[in-house]
N, C-alpha and C positions, 0 to 999 in steps of 0.2 A: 907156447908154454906147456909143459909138460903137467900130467893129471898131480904127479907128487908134487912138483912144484906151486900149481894150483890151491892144492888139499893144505900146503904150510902157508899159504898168503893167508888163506881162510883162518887158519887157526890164528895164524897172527894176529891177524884184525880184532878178533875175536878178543887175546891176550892183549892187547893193547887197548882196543875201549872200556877192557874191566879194570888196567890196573893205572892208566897214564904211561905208561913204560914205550917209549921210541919202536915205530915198528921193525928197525932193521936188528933188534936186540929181540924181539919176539921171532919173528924170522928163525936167529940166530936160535932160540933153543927149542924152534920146531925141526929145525936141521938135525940138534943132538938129540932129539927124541925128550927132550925135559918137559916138552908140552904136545896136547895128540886130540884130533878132535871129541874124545869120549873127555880129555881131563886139558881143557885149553888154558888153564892157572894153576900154578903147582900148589897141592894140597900139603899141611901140615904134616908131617909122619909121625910124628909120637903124640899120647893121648895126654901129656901137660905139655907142648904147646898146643896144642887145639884151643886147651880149657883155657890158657892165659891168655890166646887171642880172644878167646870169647870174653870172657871176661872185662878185658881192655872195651872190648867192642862195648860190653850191657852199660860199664862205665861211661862211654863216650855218649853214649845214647840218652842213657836219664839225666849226664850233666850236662850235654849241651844243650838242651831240647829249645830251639828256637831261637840260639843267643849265637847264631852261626854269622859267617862272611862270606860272599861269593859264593856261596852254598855250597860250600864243604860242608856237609851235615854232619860228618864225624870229624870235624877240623885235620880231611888228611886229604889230600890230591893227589896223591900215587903211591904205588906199592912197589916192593920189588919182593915177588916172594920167591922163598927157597923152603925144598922139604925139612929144613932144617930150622929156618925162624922165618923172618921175614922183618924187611924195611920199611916205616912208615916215612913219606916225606907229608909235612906238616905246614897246612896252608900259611901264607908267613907273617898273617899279623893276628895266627892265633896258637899259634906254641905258649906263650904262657898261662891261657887259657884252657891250652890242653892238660897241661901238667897238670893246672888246677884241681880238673876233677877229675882224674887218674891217682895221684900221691894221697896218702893216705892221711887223714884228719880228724880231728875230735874240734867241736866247739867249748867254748870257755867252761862252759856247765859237766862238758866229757860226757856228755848221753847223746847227741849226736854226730852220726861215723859219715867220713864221707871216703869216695876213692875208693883203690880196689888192695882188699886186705894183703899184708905179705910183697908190696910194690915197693922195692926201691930204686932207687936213680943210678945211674954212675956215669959219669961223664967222658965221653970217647972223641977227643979232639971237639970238631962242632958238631960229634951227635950225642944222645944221650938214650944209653942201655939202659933199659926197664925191667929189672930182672927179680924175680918172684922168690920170695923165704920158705913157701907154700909149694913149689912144684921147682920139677929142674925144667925151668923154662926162660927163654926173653925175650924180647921184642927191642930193635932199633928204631928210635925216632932222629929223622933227620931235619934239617932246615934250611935255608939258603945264610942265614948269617950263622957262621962260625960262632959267635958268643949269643946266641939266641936265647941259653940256658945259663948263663957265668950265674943266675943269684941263685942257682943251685949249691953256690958252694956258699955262699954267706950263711952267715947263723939266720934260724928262723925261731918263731916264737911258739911257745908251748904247744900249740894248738897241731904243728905238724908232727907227727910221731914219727912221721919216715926220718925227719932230718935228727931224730935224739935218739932212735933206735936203728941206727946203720943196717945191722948183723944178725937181731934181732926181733922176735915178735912184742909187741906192744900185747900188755892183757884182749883186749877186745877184738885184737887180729886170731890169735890163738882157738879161739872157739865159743862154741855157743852162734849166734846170728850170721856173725861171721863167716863161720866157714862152712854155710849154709848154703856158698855158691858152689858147690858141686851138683851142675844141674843134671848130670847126665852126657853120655857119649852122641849123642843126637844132638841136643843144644850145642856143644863144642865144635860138631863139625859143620853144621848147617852157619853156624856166625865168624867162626874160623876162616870160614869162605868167603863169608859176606866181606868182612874187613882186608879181605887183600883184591878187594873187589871195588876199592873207592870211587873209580869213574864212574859206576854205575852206580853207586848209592846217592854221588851227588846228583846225579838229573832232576829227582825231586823239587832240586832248590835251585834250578839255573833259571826261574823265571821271576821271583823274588827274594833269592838270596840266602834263602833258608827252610825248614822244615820242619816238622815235630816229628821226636821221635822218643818212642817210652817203652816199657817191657811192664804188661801188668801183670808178670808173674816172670818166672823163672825158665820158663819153656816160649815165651814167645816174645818176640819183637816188633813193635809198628812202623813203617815210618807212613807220614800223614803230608799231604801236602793240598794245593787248590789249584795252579796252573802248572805248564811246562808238559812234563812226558806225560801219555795216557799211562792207565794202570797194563793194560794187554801186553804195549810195548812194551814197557819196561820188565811185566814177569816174562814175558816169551825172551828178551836178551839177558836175564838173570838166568834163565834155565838155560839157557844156550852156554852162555861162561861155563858151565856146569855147577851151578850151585846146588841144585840136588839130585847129582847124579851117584850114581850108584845103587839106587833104590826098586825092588821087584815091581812097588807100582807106580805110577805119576806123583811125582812132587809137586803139581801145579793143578789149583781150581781154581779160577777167579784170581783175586787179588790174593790169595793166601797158597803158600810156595809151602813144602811141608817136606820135611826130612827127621823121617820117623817119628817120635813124641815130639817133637821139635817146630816150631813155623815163622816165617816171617809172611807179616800181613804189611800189605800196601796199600792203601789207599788214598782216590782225589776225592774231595769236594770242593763244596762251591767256592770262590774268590773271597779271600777274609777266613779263609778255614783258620791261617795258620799265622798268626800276629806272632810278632818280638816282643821277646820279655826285655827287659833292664838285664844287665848285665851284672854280677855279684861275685866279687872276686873273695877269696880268702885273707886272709892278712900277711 
């Protein structure tokens, strides 16, 4: 086997344990140069998609915290990304859980928001585009059944704005708390990363099925787990994907991965760290 030959298996392997994607399709775009060991997952190229991937990601994180399957922690099990958007395939008995807390809401009272502001739907044979009123950005969500998403197009009740405002911003999408999520060019690409990175996000949860994961602030993401991968492993093959690469000093101390104001903290504890909540759907 030849050294180049070699240097793309590597990379492949690399692209394929962070995204789920067939190794002879990773292969395939270490061949054309689309992926390279400094960049083994192709990064976002414009600065709203970054922020809509991030976004999508902070969402997926505070709404699913511990209400996972087969430990999809962000209810996704493969990527296929392009500098241009990227594909989420969606574990398959939690698509409508995911939408859940992605599409945007008010409870009956209208003082609390849920989802990610500016999120609408549109329906693309069996997948469904997630495309932002707030940025020129979108994200593909896939599934294995074709009608995965069909009550997307039925009427829904007061409470979703996405489904009464198409085209439009709802008041509380517009500004004020809302559009408080522009974190910064460092949060966007350190989580931009993270989310087209799904195999390695589930490890967390391949030994009970799920995992906590929360942002107590604006800049930083946890995920939290008790068995399964150590923390070393998992930041040493997160750094390797290249999650924080491009950076003059080390992205990585300990459990806390860092790309410039920006960090995701990992950590195990003991057994029972990380209990299931009840599950709470919308209406």
């Amino acid at each position: 086997m030849s050294k180049r030959t070699d240097n793309r298996h590597r990379v492949a392997t690399i692209c394929r344990e962070a995204t789920g994607l067939p190794h002879h399709t990773c292969m395939r775009w270490a061949a054309d140069g689309l992926i390279s060991r400094s960049q083994p997952v192709p990064d976002a190229a414009g600065a709203d998609q970054q922020a809509l991937e991030a976004e999508l990601l902070m969402g997926l994180a505070n709404g699913l915290r511990r209400d996972q399957v087969d430990g999809a922690v962000l209810g996704l099990v493969r990527s296929v990304p392009d500098p241009k958007g990227v594909e989420l395939w969606v574990h398959p008995e939690m698509g409508a859980r995911v939408l859940s807390v992605l599409l945007p809401r008010v409870d009956w009272a209208r003082h609390l928001r849920y989802g990610v502001p500016g999120l609408r739907p549109v329906r693309e044979g069996g997948r469904v585009r997630l495309r932002s009123l707030l940025r020129d950005a979108s994200v593909v969500l896939a599934h294995p059944d074709p009608e995965w998403a069909s009550y997307l197009d039925e009427p829904a009740c007061a409470e979703h704005i996405w489904w009464h405002n198409r085209d439009r911003l709802h008041p509380w999408e517009s500004g004020g708390p809302a559009r408080a999520a522009d974190a910064g060019a460092d949060r966007d690409r350190l989580l931009s990363r993270l989310i087209r990175r799904p195999r390695l996000v589930n490890e967390p949860g391949s030994a009970h099925g799920c995992a906590n994961t929360y942002a107590r602030n604006a800049q930083e993401l946890s995920i939290e787990w008790c068995c399964s991968v150590e923390v070393d492993d998992l930041a040493r093959r997160l750094c390797r994907s290249g999650l924080t690469a491009g950076q003059d000093s080390p992205g990585r101390g300990g459990g806390r991965l860092t790309f410039g104001e920006a960090a995701l903290i990992v950590r195990k504890g003991p057994c029972g760290l990380v209990k299931r909540l009840p599950r709470i759907y919308g209406c």
